[in-house]
TIFI-126033 format. One record per residue: residue in three letters; x, y, z of N, C-alpha, C in turn. Coordinates in steps of 0.1 Angstrom, whole numbers, plus 5000, padded with zeros to 4 digits. Atoms other than C-alpha are relative to their C-alpha. Example, Ala and Ser with C-alpha at 12.3 -4.5 7.8 and 13.67 -1.06 7.14 Angstrom:
// residues 2
ALA500949885000512349555078500950125000;SER499149895000513749895071499250115008;
//
This chain:
// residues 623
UNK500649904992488345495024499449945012;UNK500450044986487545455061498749995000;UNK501450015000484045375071499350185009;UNK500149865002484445745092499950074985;UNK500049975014485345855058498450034989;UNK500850065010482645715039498550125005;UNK501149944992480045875066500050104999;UNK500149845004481546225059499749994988;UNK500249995013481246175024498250004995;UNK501450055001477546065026498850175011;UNK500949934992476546325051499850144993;UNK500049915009477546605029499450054990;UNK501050035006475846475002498350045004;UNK501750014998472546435019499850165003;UNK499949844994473446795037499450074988;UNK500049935016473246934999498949984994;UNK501250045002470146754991499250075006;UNK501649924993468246965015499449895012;UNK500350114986468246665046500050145010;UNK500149884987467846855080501449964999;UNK498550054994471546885096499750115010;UNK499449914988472847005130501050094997;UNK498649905006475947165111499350164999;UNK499649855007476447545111499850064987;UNK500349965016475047735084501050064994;UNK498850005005478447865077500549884994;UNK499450125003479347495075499349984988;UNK500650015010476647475054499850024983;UNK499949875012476847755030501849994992;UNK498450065004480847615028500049894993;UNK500050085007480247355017499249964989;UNK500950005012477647424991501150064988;UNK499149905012480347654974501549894997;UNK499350085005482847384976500049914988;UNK500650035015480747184953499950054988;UNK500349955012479047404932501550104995;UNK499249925003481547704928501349944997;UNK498650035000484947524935500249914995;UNK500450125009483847204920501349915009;UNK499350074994485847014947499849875004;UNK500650154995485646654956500149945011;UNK499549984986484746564991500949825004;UNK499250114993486046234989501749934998;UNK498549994999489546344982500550035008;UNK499049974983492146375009501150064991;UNK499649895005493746674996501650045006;UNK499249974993497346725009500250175002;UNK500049824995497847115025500950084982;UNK499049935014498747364991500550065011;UNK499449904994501647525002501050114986;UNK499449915006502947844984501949964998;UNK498850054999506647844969500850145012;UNK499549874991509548044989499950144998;UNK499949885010509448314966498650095002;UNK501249914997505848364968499050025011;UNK500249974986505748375006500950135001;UNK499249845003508348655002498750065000;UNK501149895002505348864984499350025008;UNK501049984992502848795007500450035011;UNK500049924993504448845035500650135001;UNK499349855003506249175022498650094995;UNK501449915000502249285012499749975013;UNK500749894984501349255051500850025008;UNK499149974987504549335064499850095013;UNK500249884990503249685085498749935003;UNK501150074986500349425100500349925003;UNK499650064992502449185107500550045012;UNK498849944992504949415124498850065016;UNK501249944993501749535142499349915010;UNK500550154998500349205148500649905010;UNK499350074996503349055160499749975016;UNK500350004983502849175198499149915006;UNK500950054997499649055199499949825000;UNK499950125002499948715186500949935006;UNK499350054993502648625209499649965016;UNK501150024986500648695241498949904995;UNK501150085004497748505221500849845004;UNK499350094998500248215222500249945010;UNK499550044988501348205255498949975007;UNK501250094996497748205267499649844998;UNK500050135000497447875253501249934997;UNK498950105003500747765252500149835015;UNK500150154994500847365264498949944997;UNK501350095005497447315249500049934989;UNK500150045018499147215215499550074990;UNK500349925007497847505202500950084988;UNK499149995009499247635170499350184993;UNK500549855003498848065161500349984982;UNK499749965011498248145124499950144996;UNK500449895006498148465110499750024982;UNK499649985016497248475071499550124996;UNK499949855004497148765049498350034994;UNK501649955005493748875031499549864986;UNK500250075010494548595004499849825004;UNK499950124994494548295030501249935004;UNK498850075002498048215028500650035016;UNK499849984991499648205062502050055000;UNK499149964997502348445069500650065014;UNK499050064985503248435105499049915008;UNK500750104997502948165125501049995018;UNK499550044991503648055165499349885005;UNK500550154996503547675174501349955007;UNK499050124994505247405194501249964995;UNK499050095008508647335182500149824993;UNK500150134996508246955196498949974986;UNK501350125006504946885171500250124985;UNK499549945011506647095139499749904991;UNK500350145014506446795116498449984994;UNK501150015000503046735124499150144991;UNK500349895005502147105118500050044990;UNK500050015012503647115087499249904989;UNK501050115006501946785074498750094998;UNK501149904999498846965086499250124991;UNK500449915004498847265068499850165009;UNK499949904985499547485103501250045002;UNK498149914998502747665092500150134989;UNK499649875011504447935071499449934985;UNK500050025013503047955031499149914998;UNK501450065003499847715038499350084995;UNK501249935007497047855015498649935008;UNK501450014994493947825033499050064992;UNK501449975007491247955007499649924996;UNK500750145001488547815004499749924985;UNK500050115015488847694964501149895005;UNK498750084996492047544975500349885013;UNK500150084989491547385008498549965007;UNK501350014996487647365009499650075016;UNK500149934990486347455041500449985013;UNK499050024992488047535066499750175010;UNK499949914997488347845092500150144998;UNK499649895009490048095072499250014988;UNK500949995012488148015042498950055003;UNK501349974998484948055058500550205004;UNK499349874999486548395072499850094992;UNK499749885014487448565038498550024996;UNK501350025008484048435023499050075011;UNK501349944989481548595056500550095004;UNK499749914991483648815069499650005014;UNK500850014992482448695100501449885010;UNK499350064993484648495132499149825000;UNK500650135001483848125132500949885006;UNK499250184996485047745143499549914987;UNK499850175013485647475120500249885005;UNK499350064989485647225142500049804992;UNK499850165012487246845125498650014989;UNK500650045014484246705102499450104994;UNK501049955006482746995099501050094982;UNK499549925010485447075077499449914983;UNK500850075011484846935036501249884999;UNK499050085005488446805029500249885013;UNK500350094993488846435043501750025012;UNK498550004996492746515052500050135012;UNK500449904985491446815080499249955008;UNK501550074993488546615096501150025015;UNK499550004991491046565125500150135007;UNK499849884991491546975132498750055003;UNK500549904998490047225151500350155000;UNK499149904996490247535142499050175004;UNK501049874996488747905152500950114997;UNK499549905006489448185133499050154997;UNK500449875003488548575130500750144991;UNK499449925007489048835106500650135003;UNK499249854995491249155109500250134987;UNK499949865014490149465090500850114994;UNK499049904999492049765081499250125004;UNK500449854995491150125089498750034994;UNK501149965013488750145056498949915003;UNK500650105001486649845063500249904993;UNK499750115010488649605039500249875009;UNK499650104995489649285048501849965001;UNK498849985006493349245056500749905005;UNK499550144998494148925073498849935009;UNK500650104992492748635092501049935013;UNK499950004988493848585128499449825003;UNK500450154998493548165132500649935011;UNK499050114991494447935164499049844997;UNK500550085003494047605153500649845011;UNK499050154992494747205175500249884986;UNK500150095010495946925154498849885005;UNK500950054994493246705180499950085009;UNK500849944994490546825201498949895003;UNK501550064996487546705226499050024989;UNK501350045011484646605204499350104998;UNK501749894997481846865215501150144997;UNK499749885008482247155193500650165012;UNK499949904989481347375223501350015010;UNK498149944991485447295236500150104996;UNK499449815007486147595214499850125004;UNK500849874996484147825231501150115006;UNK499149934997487347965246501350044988;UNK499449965008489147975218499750124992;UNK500749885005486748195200500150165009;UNK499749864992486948445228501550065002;UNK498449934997490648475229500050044981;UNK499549975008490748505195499350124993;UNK500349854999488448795186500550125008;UNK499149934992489748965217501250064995;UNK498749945004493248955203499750084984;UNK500049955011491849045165499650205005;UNK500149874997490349385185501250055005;UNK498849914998493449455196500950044991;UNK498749985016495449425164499050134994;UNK500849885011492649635145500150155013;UNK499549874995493149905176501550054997;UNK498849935004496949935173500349994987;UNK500449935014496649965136499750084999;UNK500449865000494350255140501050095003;UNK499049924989496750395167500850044989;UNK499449995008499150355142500050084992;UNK500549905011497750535115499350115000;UNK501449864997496050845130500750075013;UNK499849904992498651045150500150134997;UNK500249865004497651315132498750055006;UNK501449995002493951305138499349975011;UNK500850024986491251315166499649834999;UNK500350154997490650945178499149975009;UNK500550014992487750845193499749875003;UNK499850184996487750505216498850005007;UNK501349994994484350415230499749845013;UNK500350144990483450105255498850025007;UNK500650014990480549975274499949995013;UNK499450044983482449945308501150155000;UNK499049874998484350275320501549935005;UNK498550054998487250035333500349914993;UNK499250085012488049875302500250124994;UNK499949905009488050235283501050084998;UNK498449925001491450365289500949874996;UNK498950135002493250025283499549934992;UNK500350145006490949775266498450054991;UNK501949975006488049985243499149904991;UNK500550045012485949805224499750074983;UNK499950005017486049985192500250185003;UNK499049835003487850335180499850034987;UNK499849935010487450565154500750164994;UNK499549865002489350875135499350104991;UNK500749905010488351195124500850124999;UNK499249925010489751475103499450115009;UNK500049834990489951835118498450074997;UNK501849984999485951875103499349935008;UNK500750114995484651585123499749894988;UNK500250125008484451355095501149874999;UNK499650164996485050965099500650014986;UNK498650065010488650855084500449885000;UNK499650154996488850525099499149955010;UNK500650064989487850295121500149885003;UNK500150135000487749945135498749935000;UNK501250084994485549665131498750025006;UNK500849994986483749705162499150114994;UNK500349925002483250045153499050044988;UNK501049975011481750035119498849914999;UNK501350074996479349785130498850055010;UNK501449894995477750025157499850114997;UNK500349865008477950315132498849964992;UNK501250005008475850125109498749925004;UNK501150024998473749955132499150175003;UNK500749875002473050355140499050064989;UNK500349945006472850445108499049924988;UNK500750045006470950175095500249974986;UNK498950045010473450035067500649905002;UNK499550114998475149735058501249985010;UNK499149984991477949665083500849914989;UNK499150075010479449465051500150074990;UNK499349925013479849755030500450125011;UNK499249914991481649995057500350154993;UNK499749895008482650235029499350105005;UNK501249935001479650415032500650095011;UNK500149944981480450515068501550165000;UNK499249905004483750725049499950124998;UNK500349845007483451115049498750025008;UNK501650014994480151065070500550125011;UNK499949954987480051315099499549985013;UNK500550064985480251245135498650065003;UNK501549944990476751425145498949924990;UNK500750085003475351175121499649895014;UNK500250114989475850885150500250015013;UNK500249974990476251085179499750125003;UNK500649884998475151355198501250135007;UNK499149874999478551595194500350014988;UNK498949945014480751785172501449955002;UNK498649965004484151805165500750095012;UNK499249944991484652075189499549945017;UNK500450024984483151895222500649895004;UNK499250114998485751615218501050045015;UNK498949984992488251795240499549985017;UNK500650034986485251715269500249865005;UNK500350154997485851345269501549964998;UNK498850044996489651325274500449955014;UNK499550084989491351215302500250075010;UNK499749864989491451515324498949925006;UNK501150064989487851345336500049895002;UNK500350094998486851035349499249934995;UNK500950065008485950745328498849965001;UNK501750035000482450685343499450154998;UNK500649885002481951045338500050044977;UNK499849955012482751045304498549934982;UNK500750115009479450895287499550084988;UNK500249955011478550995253498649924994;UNK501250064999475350895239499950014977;UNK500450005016474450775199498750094999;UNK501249915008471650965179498849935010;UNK501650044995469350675191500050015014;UNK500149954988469950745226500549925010;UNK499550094993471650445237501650065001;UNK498949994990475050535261501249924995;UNK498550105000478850455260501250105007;UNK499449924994481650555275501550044992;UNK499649905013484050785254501450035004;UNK498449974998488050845252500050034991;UNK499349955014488951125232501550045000;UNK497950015001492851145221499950114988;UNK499249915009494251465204500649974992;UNK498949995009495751505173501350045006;UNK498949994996499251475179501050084990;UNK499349905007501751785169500849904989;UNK498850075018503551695132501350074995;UNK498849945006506951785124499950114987;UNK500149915009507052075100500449944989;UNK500150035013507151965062501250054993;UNK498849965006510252145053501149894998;UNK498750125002513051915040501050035011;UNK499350064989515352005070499549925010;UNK501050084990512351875092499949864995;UNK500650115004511751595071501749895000;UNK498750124997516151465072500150005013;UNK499449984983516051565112499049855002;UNK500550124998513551255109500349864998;UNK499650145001515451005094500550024986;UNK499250005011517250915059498850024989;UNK500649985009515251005029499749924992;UNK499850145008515850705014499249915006;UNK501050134997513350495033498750064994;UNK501449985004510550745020499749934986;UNK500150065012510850574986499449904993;UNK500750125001508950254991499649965014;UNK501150034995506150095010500749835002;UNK499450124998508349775013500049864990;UNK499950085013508649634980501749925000;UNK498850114999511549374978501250074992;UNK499249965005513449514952500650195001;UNK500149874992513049824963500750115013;UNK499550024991513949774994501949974998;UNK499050035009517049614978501150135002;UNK499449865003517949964963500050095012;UNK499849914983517650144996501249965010;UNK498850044988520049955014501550044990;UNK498849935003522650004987499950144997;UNK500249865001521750334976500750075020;UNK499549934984522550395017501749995002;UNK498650075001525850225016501050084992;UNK499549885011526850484987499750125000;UNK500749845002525450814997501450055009;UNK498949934994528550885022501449954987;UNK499150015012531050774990500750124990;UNK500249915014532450954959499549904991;UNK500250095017531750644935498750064993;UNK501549935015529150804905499749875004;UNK501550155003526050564905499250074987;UNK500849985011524150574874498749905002;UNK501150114992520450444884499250014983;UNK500050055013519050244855498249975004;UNK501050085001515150174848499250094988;UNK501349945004512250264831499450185003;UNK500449924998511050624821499149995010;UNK501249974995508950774847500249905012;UNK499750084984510250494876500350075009;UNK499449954986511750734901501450084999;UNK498249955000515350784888500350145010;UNK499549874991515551144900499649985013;UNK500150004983513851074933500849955002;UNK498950084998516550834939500950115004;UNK499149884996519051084933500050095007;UNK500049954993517951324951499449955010;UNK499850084985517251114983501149975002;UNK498750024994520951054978500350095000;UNK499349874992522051384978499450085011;UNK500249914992519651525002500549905021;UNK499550104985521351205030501250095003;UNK498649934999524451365019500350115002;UNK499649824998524951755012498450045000;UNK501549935003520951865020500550154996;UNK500249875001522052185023501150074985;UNK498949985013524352204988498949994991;UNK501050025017522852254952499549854993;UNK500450115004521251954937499750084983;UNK500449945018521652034893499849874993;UNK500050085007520351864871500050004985;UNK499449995010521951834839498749894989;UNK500550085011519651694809500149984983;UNK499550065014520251504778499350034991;UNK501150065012517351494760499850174996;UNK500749895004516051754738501050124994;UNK499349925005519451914729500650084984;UNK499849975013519752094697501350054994;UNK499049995005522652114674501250175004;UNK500049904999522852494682500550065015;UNK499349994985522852464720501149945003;UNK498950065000525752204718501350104996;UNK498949975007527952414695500150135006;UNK500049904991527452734718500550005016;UNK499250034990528552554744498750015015;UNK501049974985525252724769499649915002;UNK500850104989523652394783501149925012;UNK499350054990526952364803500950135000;UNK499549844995528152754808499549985014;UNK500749984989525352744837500849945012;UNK499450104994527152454854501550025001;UNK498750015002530852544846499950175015;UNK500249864992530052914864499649995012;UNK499850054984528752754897500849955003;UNK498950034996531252544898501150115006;UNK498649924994534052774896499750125008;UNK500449874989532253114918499749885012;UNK500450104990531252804941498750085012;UNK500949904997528653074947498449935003;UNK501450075002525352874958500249844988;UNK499950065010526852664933499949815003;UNK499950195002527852264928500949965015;UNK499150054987530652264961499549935010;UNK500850054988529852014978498849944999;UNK501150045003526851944962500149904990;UNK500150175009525651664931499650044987;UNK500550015015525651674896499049884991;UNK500550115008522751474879499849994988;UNK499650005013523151404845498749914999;UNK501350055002519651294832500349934983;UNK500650055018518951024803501449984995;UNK498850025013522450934785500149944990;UNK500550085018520850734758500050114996;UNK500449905010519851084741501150075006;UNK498649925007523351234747501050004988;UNK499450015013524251324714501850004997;UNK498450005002528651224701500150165003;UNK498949874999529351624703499450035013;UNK499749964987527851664735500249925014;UNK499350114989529351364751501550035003;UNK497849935001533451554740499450105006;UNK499649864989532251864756499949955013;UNK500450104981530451654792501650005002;UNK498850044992534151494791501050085001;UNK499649964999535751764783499750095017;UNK500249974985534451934815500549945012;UNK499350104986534951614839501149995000;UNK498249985001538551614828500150085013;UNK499549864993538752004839499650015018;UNK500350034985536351924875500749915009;UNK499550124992538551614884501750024999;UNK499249935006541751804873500849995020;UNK499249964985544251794910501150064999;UNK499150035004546951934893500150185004;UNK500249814990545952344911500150094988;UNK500249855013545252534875499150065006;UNK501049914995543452784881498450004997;UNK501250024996540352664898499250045013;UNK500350004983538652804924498549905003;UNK500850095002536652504929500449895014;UNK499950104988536752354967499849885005;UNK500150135001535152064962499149944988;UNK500850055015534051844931498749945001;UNK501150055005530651764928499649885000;UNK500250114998529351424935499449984987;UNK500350045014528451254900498949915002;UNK501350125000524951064895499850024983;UNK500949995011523151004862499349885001;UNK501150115002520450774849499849994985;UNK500150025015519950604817498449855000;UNK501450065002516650424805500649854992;UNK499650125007519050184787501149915008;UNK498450024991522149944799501150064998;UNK499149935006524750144797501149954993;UNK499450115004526649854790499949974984;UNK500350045015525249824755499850164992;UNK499549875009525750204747501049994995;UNK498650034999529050124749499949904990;UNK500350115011528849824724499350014993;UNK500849955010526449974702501050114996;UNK499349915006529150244699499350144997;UNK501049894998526550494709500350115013;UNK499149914991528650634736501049995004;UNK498550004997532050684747500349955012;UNK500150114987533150384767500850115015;UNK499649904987535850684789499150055003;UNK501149844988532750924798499249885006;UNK500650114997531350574804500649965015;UNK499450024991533650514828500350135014;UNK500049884992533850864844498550015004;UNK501749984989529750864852499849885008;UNK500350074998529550544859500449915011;UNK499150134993531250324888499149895007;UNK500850155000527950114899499150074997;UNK501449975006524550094889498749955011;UNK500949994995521050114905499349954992;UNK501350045010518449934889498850055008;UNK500849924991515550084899498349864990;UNK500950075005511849814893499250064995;UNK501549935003508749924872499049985011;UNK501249974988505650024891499549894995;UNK500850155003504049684873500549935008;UNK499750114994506349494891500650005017;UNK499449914991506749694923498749885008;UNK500950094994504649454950499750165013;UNK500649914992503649774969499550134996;UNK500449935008501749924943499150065014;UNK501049934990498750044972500550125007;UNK499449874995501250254990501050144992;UNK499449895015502850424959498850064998;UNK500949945003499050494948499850115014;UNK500249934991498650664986500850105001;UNK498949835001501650894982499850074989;UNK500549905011500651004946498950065005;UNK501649924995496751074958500750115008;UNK500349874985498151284992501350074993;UNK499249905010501351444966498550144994;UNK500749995013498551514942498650135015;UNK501049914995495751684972500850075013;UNK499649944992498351844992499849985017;UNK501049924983496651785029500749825007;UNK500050114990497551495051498949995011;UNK499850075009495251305051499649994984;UNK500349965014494551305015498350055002;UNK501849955001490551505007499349904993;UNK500650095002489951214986501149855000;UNK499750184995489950794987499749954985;UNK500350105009489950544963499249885008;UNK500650124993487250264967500949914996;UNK499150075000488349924966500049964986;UNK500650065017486949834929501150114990;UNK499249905008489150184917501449945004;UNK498850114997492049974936500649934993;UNK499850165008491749684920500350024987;UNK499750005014491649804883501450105001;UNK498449905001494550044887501349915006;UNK498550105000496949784904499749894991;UNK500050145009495949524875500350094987;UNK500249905018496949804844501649995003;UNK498450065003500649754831500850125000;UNK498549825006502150154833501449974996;UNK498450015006504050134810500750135003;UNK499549854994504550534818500550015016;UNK499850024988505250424852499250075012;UNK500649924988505050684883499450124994;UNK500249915009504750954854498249984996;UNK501450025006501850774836498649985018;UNK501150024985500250704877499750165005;UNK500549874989500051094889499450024986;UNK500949935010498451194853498749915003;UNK501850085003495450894859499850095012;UNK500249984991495451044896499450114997;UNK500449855000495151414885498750024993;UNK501150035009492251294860499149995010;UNK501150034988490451144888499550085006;UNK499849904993490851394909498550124996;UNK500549885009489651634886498149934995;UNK501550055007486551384873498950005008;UNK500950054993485351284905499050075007;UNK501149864991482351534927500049955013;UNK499750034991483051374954501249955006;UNK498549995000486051284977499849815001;UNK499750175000485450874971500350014980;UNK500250035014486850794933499849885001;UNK500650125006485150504917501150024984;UNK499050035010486250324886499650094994;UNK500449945014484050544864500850125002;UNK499149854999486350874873501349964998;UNK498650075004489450634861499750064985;UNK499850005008490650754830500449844991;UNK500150135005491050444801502049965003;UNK498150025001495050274801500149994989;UNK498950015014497450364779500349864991;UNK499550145004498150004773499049944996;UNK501550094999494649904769499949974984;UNK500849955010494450004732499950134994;UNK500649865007494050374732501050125003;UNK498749925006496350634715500450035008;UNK499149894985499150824735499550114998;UNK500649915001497451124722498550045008;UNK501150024987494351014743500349925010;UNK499550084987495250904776498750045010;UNK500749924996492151094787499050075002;UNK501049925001488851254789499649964982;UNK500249995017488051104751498849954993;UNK501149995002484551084756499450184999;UNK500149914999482951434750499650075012;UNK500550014985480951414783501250035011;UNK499350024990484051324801501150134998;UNK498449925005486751594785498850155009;UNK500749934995483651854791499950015021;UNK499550064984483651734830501250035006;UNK498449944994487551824831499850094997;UNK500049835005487052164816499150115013;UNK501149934991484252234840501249975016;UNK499650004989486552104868501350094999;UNK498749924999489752314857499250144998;UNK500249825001487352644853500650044987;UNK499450015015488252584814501150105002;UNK498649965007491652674817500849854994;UNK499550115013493152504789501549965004;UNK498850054995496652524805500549855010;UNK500250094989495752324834499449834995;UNK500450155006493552074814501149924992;UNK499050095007496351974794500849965008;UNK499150074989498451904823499349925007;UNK501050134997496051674837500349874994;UNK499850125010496051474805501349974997;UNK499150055006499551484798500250044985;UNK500249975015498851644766500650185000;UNK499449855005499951994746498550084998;UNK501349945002497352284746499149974989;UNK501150025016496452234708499249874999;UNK500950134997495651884719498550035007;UNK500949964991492952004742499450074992;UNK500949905011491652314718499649834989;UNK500250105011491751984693499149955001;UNK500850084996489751774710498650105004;UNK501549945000487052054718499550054992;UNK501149995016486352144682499149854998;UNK500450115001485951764679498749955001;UNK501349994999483451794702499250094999;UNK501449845000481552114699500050055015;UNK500149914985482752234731500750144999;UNK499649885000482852614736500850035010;UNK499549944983484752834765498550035002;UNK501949914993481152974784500650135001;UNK499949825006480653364775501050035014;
//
């Protein structure tokens, strides 16, 4: 160990002891947690963790829509200091860096460093450091060489700030780092300002991004920065109540409001005439028709700013022809999950085809969406049937009715199948006699031979099976020809456990589930966290019954964990998925207006389950 070396080792030490020090109480407070918490050793020279390829995939496919966001910004950040040897990081909320802009020429170096794609920067992992300090304060900072812990960074400088999301979370860290730097800390001082700078501008086009539905209000201290350059913007819902915001903004909401500016939540559902002195309807005075020094708006406490309000912007009508005049149906299906993504690209490649796809996964995955995102690319305006397997009794088979309905559109081609897609649901539970009538049929629809059919065009073929079809077939549980007539490729479709964009799946069930864009209620982050860590085994099926629970449990529009129903997987019966405290079942009764029909759709359960469970507990209907 060098005699530098030795001096960092010792100073740290004494630092910890409670010596005076010049260091940053950030540095300080970093380096206490290195020790105690991380149990790290400062006089190891640690080489940079770097993630594998695989698990830089994930991470950067969880911040792909703020990279894509991000990207603009961090390029201009670059070129401001490009020739300084300056090197751009961007890492995601976990430390890991997923985009990066540096020097070609000093690439080697960078990588040695730890100043490239798939470096982990948290602070168990790399002690302290920029980013580390970042995640842990939520707060912009410099790291500048010794003050870092590990002996193998002493040489960098780096200055890093965090980048929120709309909600107040944390969603990446924004880092420009040198591999050498002048001594006196205070060189950075310009780094710190470019780099907050560009973090306000990522956290504005984010907002922007996510709120062209919604009133937007951008505020600044200077009237000629206020149309181009605000310092901080927030959205609100057609009542006046705060939906988002940046940074900036939730910091002078709660210095207003006299709240932590590190729990931001709070500031959710709040109404604007809380922190200033308008409504909702006096927005339309602070648009752009006037002049920005004219446009000052004034907080509760009486202190001034200057105000840009932006209209909700018109929304395409909700009708499914509105919603294909927008684009392929098949991108609405995932939030940019890998495998996912995957199926979208072939699923696209096969929607203008005849070849049958049979899409294979897990009850409750999606199969039917699938299918119909492929037929509505292809014939929207044709019938979409769907044929199901399960549940057929010996009686309906031998009558032949659960394929009369289907034989009779066909041939009147009356509203019928022409043109349109037959989905055959479930083929594991297609029982031997109604697998010879199915083929009996596809014979007669694929028939080119001009019997008398008035049948103009045949019906595009899909099904889905929960099993491999492959091993129906070799179990001798289905007939390898009908095998061959549904089947010409297959769709694997991923469970929602292993779906890497569980957050935005949860956001489409919530705003399915409360009808309104944007959804009436939020999930905190703590109801987040336990619902993407639970194994649905029910998949999308078992995720809209916890939602509807919630929904139904919570009295306000924030759910917490305690309005989570328990998981199926946890332990507790399929028969209770729900409400199986008496408190809690009573709480859904009162929120469905005890109708019993409704409560059992919630849970997932049959009426008598519900009547069951309220003898159980001594719960009456009220007179």
């Amino acid at each position: 160990m060098s005699v530098g070396d030795s001096e960092h080792v010792r100073e740290i030490e004494a630092t910890l002891q409670g010596r005076p020090s010049l260091r940053d109480s950030d540095v300080i407070e970093s380096w206490r947690r290195c020790i105690d918490q991380h149990k790290l050793d400062p006089a190891a020279r640690q080489e940079p963790y770097v993630v594998t390829a695989s698990r830089l995939r994930e991470h950067r496919q969880e911040a792909e829509s703020l990279v894509h966001i991000a990207r603009g910004g961090l390029d201009r950040l670059f070129r401001q200091v490009a020739g300084q040897r300056y090197v751009v990081l961007l890492t995601d909320r976990h430390g890991v860096a997923v985009d990066y802009f540096g020097d070609r020429h000093f690439e080697h170096e960078l990588q040695q460093a730890g100043l490239y794609l798939g470096a982990h920067w948290e602070e168990g992992l790399s002690g302290t450091s920029a980013v580390g300090a970042c995640i842990q304060t939520g707060k912009a900072v410099t790291i500048h060489q010794d003050d870092h812990f590990d002996l193998m960074h002493t040489p960098l400088s780096c200055t890093a700030a965090p980048i929120f999301d709309t909600t107040g979370a944390l969603a990446a860290v924004l880092d420009i780092s040198l591999l050498r730097s002048p001594r006196p800390k205070t060189s950075q001082r310009l780094a710190m300002q470019l780099v907050t700078a560009s973090v306000r501008r990522v956290e504005l086009a984010n907002l922007m991004a996510r709120s062209a539905s919604e009133w937007v209000l951008r505020f600044s201290l200077s009237p000629e920065l206020l149309d181009v350059d605000p310092e901080a913007a927030l959205t609100l819902d057609g009542n006046g109540r705060i939906i988002g915001f940046t940074h900036a903004a939730a910091r002078a909401l709660s210095a207003v409001a006299g709240t932590d500016w590190q729990t931001p939540e709070v500031l959710l559902g709040q109404s604007i005439t809380r922190f200033f002195n308008v409504d909702i309807n006096q927005l339309p005075g602070y648009m752009r028709g006037r002049p920005a020094e004219e446009r000052v708006l004034q907080f509760v406490d009486g202190s001034p700013v200057f105000a840009h309000a932006i209209a909700p912007q018109p929304t395409v009508a909700t009708q499914p022809s509105a919603r294909r005049a927008r684009g392929n149906p098949l991108n609405d299906l995932h939030g940019g999950d890998d495998a996912m993504l995957n199926v979208q690209r072939l699923a696209s490649r096969l929607v203008e085809s005849t070849v049958p796809v049979c899409i294979q996964g897990e009850s409750g995955s999606g199969r039917r969406s699938l299918a119909r995102a492929m037929h509505d690319s292809r014939t929207p305006t044709q019938r979409f049937r769907v044929l199901s397997c399960t549940g057929l009794v010996p009686a309906m088979i031998d009558s032949g009715q659960w394929l009369k309905s289907i034989v009779n559109e066909v041939e009147t081609g009356a509203g019928g199948l022409d043109g349109g897609s037959l989905y055959i649901e479930e083929l594991a539970d297609l029982q031997p006699l109604a697998q010879d009538a199915l083929m009996r049929l596809l014979v007669e629809l694929s028939d080119s031979d001009g019997r008398a059919r008035m049948v103009r065009a045949v019906p595009r073929l899909l099904c889905s099976s929960r099993e491999s079809p492959a091993e129906l077939a070799r179990d001798g549980r289905f007939r390898a020809d009908l095998l061959h007539r549904l089947i010409g490729t297959t769709l694997v479709l991923p469970a929602l456990r292993q779906r890497q964009d569980f957050s935005w799946v949860l956001q489409q069930v919530l705003q399915q589930r409360c009808h309104t864009d944007p959804p009436a209620y939020r999930f905190t982050r703590a109801a987040q966290e336990n619902l993407a860590g639970r194994s649905w085994t029910g998949n999308l099926q078992e995720l809209g019954n916890v939602v509807d629970v919630a929904i139904a449990l919570c009295p306000g529009g924030m759910i917490d964990v305690e309005h989570l129903p328990p998981s199926l997987a946890d332990g507790v019966a399929a028969t209770e998925p729900a409400a199986g405290k008496p408190r809690d079942l009573a709480q859904l009764l009162d929120a469905c207006q005890w109708n019993i029909s409704r409560v059992a759709r919630v849970l997932g359960v049959n009426r008598s389950t519900v009547h069951r469970r309220m003898q159980r507990a001594g719960l009456q209907r009220p007179d």
